[in-house]
C-alpha positions in Angstrom: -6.0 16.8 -12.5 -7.1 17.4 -16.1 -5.0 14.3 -17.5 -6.0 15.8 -21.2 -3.3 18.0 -20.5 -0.6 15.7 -19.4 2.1 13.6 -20.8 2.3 9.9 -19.2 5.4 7.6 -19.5 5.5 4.1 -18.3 8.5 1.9 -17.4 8.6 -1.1 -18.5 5.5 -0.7 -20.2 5.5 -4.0 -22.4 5.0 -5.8 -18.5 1.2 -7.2 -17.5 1.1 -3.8 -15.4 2.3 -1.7 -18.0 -0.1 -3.1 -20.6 -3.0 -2.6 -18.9 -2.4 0.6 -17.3 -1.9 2.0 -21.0 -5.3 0.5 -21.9 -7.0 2.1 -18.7 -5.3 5.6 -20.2 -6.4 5.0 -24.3 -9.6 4.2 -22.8 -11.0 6.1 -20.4 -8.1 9.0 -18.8 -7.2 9.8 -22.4 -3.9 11.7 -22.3 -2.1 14.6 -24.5 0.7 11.6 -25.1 1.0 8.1 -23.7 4.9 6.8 -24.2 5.5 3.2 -23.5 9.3 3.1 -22.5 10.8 -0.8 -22.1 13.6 -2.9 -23.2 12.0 -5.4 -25.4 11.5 -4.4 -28.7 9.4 -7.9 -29.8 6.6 -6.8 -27.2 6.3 -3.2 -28.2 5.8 -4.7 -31.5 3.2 -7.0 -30.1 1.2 -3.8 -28.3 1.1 -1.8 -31.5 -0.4 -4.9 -33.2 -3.0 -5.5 -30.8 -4.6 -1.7 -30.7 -1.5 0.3 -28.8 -1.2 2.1 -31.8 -2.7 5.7 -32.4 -1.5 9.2 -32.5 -1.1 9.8 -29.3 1.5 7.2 -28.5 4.7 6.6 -28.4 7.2 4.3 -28.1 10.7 4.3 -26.6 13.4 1.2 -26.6 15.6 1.7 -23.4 16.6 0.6 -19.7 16.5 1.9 -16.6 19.9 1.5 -16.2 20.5 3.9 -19.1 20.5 7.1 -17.6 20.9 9.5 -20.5 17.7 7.1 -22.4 16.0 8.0 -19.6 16.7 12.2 -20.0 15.8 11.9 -23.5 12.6 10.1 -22.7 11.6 12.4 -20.0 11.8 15.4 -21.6 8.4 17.2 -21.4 6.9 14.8 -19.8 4.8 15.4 -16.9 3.7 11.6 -15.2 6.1 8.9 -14.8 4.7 5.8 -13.7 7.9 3.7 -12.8 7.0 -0.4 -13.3 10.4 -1.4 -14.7 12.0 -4.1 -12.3 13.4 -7.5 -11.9 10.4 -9.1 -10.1 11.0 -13.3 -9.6 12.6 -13.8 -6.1 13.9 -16.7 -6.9 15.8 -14.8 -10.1 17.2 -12.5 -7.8 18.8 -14.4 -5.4 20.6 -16.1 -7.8 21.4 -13.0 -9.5 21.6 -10.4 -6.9 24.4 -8.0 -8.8 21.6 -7.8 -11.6 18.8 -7.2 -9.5 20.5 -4.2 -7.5 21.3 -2.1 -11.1 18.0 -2.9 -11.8 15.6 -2.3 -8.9 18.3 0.1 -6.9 20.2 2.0 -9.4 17.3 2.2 -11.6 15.0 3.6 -10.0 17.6 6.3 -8.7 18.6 7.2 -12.8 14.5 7.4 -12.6 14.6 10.3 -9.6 17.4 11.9 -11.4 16.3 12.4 -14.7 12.2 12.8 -13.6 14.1 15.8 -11.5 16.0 16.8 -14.1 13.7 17.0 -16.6 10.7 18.9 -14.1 8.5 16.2 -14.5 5.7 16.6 -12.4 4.3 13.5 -10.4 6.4 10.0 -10.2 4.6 7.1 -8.5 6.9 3.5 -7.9 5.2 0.4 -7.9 6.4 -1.2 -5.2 5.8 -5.0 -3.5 4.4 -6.4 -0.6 7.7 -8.1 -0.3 9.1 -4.8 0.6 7.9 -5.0 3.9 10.0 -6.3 6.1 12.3 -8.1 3.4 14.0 -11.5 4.0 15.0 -11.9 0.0 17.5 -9.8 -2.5 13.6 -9.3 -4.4 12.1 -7.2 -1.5 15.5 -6.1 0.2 16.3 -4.0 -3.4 12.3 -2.8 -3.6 12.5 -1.2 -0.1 15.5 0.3 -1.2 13.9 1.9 -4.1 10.8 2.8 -1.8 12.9 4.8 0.2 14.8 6.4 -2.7 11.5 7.6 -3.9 9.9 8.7 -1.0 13.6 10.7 -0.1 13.7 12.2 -3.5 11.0 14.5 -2.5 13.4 16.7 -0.6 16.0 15.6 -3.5 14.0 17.6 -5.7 14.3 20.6 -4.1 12.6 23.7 -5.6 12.4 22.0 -9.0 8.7 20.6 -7.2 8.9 17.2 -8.9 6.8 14.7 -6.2 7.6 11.0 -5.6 5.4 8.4 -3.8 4.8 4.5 -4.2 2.0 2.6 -4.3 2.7 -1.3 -2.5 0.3 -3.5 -3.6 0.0 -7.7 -3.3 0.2 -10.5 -5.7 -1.4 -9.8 -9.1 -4.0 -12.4 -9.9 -3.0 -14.1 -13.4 0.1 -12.0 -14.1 2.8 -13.4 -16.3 5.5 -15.4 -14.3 3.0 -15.7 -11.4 1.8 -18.5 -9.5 -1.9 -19.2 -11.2 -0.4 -19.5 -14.8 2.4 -21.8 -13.3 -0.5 -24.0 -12.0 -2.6 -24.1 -14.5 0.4 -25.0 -17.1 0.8 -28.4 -14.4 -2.5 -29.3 -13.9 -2.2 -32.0 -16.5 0.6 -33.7 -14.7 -1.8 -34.7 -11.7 0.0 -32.7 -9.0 0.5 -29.3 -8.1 3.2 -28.5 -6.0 2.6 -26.1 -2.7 5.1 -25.0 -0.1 3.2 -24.8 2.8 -0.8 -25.5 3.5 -0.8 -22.7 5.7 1.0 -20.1 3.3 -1.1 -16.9 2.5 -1.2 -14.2 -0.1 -2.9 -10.7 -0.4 -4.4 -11.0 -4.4 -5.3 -7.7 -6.4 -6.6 -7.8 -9.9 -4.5 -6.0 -13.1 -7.4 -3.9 -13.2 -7.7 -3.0 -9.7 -4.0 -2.4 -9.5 -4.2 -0.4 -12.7 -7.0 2.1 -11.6 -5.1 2.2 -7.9 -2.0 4.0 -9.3 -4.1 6.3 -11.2 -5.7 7.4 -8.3 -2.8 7.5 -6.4 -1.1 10.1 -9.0 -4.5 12.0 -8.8 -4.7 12.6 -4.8 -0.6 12.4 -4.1 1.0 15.4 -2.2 4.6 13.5 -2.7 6.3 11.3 -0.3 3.1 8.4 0.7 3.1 5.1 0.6 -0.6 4.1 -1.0 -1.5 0.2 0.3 -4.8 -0.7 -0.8 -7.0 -2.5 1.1 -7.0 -6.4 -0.8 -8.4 -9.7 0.3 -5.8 -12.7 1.2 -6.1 -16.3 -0.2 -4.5 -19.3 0.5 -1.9 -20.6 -2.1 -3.5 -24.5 -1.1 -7.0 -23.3 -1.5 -5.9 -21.2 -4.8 -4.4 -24.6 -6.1 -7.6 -26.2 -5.5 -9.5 -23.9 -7.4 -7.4 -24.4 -10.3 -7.0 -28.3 -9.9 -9.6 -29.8 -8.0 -8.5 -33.2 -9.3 -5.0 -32.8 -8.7 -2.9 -33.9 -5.5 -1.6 -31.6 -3.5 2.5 -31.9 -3.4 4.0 -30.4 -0.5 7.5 -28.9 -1.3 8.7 -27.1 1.7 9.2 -22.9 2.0 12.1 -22.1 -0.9 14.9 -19.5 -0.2 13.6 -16.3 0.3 10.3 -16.9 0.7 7.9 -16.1 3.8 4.7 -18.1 5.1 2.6 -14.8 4.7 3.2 -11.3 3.6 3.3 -7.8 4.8 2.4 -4.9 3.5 2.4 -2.7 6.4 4.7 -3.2 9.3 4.4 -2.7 13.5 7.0 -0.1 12.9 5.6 1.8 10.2 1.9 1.3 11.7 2.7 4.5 14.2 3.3 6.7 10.8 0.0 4.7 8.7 -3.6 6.5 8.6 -6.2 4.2 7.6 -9.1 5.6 5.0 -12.3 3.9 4.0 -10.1 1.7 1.5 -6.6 2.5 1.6 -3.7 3.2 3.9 -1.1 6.0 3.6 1.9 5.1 5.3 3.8 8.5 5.9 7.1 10.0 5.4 8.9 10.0 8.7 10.7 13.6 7.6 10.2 17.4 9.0 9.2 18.2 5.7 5.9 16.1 5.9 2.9 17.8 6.2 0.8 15.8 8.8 -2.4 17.6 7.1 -2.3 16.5 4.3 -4.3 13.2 5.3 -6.0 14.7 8.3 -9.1 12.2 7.2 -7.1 9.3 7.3 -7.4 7.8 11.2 -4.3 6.6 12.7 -3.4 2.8 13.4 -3.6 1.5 16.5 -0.4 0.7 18.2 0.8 -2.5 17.3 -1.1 -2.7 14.2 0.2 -4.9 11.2 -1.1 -5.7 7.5 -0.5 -9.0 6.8 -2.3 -11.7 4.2 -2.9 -13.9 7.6 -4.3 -11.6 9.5 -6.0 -10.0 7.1 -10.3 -9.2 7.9 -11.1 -9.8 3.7 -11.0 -13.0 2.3 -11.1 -14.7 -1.2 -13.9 -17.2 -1.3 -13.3 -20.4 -4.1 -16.1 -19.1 -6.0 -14.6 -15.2 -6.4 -11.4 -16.9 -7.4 -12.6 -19.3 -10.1 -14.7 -15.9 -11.7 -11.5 -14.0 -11.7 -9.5 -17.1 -13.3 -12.2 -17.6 -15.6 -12.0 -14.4 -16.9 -8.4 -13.8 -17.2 -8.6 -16.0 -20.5 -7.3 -19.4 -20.1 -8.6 -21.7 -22.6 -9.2 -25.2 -22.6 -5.5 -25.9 -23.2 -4.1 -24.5 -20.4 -2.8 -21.3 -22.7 -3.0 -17.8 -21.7 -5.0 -15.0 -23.7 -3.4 -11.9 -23.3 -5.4 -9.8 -25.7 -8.5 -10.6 -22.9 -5.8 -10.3 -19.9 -4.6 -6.6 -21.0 -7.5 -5.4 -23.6 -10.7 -6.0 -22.2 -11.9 -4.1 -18.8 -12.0 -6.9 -16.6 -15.3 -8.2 -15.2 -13.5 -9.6 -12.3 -13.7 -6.0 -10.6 -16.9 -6.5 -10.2 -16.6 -9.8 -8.1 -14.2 -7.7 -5.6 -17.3 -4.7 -5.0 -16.1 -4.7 -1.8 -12.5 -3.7 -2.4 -13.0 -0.5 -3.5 -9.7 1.4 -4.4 -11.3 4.6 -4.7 -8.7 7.5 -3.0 
């Protein structure tokens, strides 16, 4: 894929994903056109002001829920990354009407137009949370998933291709649970849910260079999981605060002891490669080929942050924090979060994301 040549548009592209997948492009993928498509207009202003800004991008004020922004943004475009959603749980359970238009309805005004418009390759961030949902969060991001995966056939002979790329938590991302802690850890406690509660962690970087591989390798209608290490929230907490008691709060609404990202249901359509899954399209238009390297799961199999076989040692974690940028005061440096290429990668050598 000669990306020289290609057109990329992001989705909420003022988010921590959005902002560092458009540095990974400026710097190193260098596209005909980069066009950073969000609703806020105060942190596209902030982007151009801290080196988004050269000839070759562009910047578009709009919603997901718009569709006829989205037809005017699409045109001639030929990569749509689509980031845009509502991503707290907690904000959408107690907003679920809001959530659906955004994360449901959205992403189909995405499939429409991308289709419309011939666009060539679409890839969905997805959620770990998608997996076997118990919350509005995850139930609305399966929904997309499928949407995506179905608007292969959607598309017809227009030849646009879909596919999603599910993914865990982000390490440091905005509205996440390290900046959360580190913004308490001069109150002298930290509040945890459950001792024994587990996460699958990825880096912005990681997850950056993940989709673009993704887009690179797709045939249209895969899930891409990566393979990530897991980490306990309680031993996270402890990295960030090792002077700080430990409160325990109790599970919230909507929340799960550990995570999936790849079901014992979907396991029987899932090949496994050297560093990635592809979970499969379970449709007669799927070519089972088309990852004849991949080796199929074992019956019964299941992904999940508990079980998982890589694991975040104290010392990896307190690199990746360091590096993220917080300073002294507990405040977070997003010039070093999105601009720099993260050192951190290199502390995860072992999670390669290569496709």
């Amino acid at each position: 894929m000669n990306w020289s040549e290609k057109t990329v548009l992001i989705t909420g592209g003022t988010g921590s994903f959005g902002q560092k997948f458009a540095a990974l492009m400026l710097e190193e993928y260098r596209p005909k056109k980069l066009i950073i498509f969000s609703r806020d207009e105060q942190k596209q202003y902030q982007m151009r002001t801290r080196g988004f800004e050269s000839a070759n991008v562009r910047y578009f004020i709009g919603d997901v829920r718009d569709k006829d922004r989205l037809y005017r943004a699409f045109y001639d475009v030929d990569v749509v990354v689509h980031a845009a959603a509502m991503k707290q749980v907690a904000t959408g359970e107690y907003n679920p009407f809001e959530a659906i238009k955004t994360n449901v309805l959205g992403a189909a005004n995405v499939i429409d137009a991308a289709i419309d418009c011939r666009v060539e390759k679409v890839i969905a961030l997805s959620t770990d949370k998608a997996a076997n949902p118990i919350n509005l969060y995850g139930a609305s991001k399966l929904c997309a998933d499928k949407l995506f995966i179905a608007g292969n056939a959607y598309s017809g002979a227009r030849n646009t291709r879909m596919c999603v790329a599910r993914y865990g938590n982000v390490v440091g991302s905005r509205g996440s649970v390290i900046p959360y802690f580190w913004e308490r850890r001069g109150t002298g406690v930290l509040p945890v849910t459950d001792a024994r509660m587990t996460r699958f962690w990825i880096t912005l970087e990681l997850g950056a260079r993940f989709v673009a591989q993704c887009i690179e390798q797709m045939h249209g209608g895969e899930t891409f999981v990566p393979k990530i290490p897991s980490m306990k929230i309680y031993d996270l907490a402890k990295v960030i605060a090792p002077k700080c008691r430990i409160e325990f709060t109790g599970i919230r609404p909507g929340e799960k002891l550990h995570e999936i990202m790849i079901s014992n249901d979907d396991a029987r359509l899932t090949v496994e490669l050297e560093s990635f899954y592809v979970i499969q399209p379970d449709f007669p238009w799927w070519e089972k080929a088309n990852w004849r390297a991949g080796r199929p799961c074992a019956e019964g199999f299941q992904y999940s942050s508990d079980s998982n076989t890589h694991w975040l040692t104290c010392e990896e974690m307190r690199g990746m924090i360091a590096e993220l940028g917080f300073d002294g005061n507990g405040f977070h440096n997003e010039n070093q979060t999105f601009l720099r290429p993260a050192a951190g990668v290199r502390r995860l050598a072992a999670v390669s994301t290569q496709v």
